[in-house]
N, C-alpha and C positions, 0 to 999 in steps of 0.2 A: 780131657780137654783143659787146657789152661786158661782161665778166664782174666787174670790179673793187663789190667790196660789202668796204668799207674798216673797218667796223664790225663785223666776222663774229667771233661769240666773244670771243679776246682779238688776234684781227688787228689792226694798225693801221700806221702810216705811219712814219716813223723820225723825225717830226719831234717830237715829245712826251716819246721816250725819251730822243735824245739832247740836245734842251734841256734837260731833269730833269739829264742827264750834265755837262751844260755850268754849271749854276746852282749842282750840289752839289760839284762840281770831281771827277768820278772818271771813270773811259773804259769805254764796253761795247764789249766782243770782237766780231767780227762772223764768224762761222763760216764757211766756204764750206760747200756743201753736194754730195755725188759720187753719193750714191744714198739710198736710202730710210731704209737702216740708221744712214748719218751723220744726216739729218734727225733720227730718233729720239733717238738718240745727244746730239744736240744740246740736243732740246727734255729730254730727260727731265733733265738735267744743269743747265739752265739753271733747271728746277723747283726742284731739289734745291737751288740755294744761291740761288733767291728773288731770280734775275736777269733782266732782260729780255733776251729769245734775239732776236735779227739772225741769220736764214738769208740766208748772198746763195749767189748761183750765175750760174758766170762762162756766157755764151754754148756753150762746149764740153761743160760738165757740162749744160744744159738739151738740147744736140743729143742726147748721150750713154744720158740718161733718158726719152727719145722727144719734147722737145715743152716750148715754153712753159704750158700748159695742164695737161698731164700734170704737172708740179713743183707748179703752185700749188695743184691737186687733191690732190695725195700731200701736203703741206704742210699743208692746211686741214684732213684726212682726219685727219690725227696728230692736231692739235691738239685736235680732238672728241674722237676717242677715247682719246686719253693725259691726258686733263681738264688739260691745258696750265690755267694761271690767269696766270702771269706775260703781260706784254704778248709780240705775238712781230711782226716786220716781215719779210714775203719780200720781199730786193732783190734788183737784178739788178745782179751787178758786172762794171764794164768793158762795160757796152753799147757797141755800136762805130758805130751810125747812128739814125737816128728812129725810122726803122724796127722794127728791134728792139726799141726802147725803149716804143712803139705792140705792139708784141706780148704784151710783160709787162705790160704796164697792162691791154691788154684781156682779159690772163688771168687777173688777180686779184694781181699782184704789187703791194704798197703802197708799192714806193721802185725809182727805179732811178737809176744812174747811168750819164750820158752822157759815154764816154772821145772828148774832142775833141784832147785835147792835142794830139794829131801835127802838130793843123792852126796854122799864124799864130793868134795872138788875135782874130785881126773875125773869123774862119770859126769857130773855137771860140764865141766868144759867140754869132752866128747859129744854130748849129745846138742850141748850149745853149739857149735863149731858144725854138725851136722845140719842143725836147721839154720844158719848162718850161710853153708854156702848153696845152700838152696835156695835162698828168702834174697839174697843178695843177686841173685842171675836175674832177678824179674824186677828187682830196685827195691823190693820189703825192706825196711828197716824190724832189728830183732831188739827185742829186749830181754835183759835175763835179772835173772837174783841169785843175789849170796847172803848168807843168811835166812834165818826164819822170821817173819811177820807173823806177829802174835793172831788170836784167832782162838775159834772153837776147838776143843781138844789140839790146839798148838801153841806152845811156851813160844816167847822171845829168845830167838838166836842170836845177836848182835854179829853183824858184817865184821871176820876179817879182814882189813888194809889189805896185807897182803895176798889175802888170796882174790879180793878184788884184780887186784893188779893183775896176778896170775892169768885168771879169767878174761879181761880183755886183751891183754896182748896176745893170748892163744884163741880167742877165735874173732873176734874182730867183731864186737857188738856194736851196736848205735846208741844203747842208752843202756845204763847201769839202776837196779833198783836195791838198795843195802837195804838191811833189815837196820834201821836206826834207834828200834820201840815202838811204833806204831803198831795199830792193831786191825782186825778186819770187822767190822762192824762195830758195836758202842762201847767205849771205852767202859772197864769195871775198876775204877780209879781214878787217877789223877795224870793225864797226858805226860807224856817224858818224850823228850827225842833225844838221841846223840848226837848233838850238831857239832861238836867236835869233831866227829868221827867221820861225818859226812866232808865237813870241811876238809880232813886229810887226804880223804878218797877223793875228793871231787879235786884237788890237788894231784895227786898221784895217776891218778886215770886220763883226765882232762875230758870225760865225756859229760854230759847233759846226765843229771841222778833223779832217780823215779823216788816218790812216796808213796808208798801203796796206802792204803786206811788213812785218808784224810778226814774224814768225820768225824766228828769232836777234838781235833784239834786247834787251840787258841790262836784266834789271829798273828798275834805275836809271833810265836813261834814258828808259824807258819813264815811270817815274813823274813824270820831269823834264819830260816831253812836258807829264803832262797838267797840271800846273802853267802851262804855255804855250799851253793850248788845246785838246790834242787830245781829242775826245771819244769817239773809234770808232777801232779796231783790227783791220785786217785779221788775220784769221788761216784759212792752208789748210794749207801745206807742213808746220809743226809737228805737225798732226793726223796730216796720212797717211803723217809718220816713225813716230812710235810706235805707231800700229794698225800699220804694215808690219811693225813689227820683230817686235811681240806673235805676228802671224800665222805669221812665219817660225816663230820659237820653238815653236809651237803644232805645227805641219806636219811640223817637225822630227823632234817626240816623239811625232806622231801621224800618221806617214806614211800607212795604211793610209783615213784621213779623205778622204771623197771628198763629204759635202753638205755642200752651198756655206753652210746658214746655220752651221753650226759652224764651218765657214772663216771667215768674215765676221761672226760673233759673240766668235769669239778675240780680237778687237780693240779690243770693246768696255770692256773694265774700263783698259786703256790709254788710248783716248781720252778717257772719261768723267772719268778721275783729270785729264787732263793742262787739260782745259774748269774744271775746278773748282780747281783750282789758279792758272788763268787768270783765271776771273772775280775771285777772294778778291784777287788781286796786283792789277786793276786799280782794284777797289773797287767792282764791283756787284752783292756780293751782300747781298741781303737791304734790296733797294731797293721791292719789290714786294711 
């Protein structure tokens, strides 16, 4: 059964928010999502400073919370009853096959993105181009990549121009994410982007460019990006350093604490500060 109803409330697809992102030159954060409490966390936050909320969630966190199905339910479920008004898109980050990608669509997810990079560029455009005209029948916006995002056992690939290029005009994406330097989790160094590079592609293509590994990169830079294109900003690892830390603190002074939603509500006034301080730096609040 297909579940995707694109128009639910304030659901919608990522392609309207972050063209508005791309037109008025400022970037939406794109939150990962670990459990019910971040979803909230998220949306209530994203209300509060009058931004459009991007929930993604990588494959692991959907196994984690029981189920493609289960997230877009918990997701859709908030948004009614926390009278959500800002736009909100559940994508799916780092898809790894069609498959998956055919999963979240048929469960109500309004974006996903297909991670081909590992593959040559004709096997990446094939399989992009595959979940593209499937994601496209139901209004999904697709995201994809070229190049490598640095990471755990993965070097920096820097984004091809050209084979960017290549890549959208053969399968007809919505949003492009280059590998610029950035990394997935906490920088072991000193932040670098190719903003150059970005700026070429984001010239060349004309579409809205993704940052994947936005934590620990400089404000600056960050703002430097979107001057070059970038319209969406990964963000997970940032989140669940200062709820960790909050909870420690918490546990610390309240060892005798044994229910888990005081555990996992200690963290809230941390993450909610750190989302809002986010959105204000990139410039989307108060766009809605």
């Amino acid at each position: 059964m297909i579940y995707n109803k694109i128009g639910d409330r304030m659901i919608e697809s990522m392609t309207k928010i972050l063209n508005k992102a791309k037109e008025e030159k400022y970037a939406v954060p794109a939150y990962n999502v670990n459990n019910l409490e971040w979803a909230r966390f998220i949306l209530e936050a994203s209300e509060e400073t009058r931004s459009p909320a991007i929930l993604e969630v990588s494959e692991g966190a959907i196994k984690y919370m029981g189920g493609y199905q289960t997230v877009s339910d918990m997701i859709r479920a908030l948004v009614k009853d926390l009278n959500i008004t800002v736009p909100v898109a559940i994508h799916l980050d780092h898809g790894s096959s069609f498959e998956s990608c055919k999963k979240a669509i048929d469960a109500g997810f309004t974006s996903v993105m297909i991670d081909a990079s590992k593959y040559p560029i004709l096997e990446n455009i094939n399989l992009t181009k595959e979940v593209v005209n499937y994601a496209h029948k139901y209004g999904v916006s697709v995201e994809a990549e070229v190049g490598h995002i640095g990471g755990e056992k993965m070097e920096i690939a820097y984004a091809s121009p050209e084979e960017c290029v290549k890549l959208v005009k053969e399968t007809n994406i919505d949003f492009l994410a280059p590998a610029l330097g950035s990394v997935h989790g906490l920088y072991k160094g000193t932040p670098h982007l190719e903003l150059e590079l970005a700026k070429e592609i984001s010239t060349l293509t004309n579409l809205p460019l993704v940052l994947h590994g936005g934590t620990g990169i400089p404000e600056n830079m960050l703002l430097d990006g979107i001057k070059c294109g970038i319209c969406k900003i990964n963000i997970n690892t940032e989140l669940q350093i200062v709820w960790s830390k909050a909870v420690r603190v918490y546990l610390k002074e309240n060892a005798d604490v044994y229910d888990p939603r005081k555990i996992i509500k200690a963290g809230e006034k941390a993450i909610k500060e750190a989302i809002i301080y986010k959105n204000k730096t990139l410039g989307s609040i108060n766009k809605y």
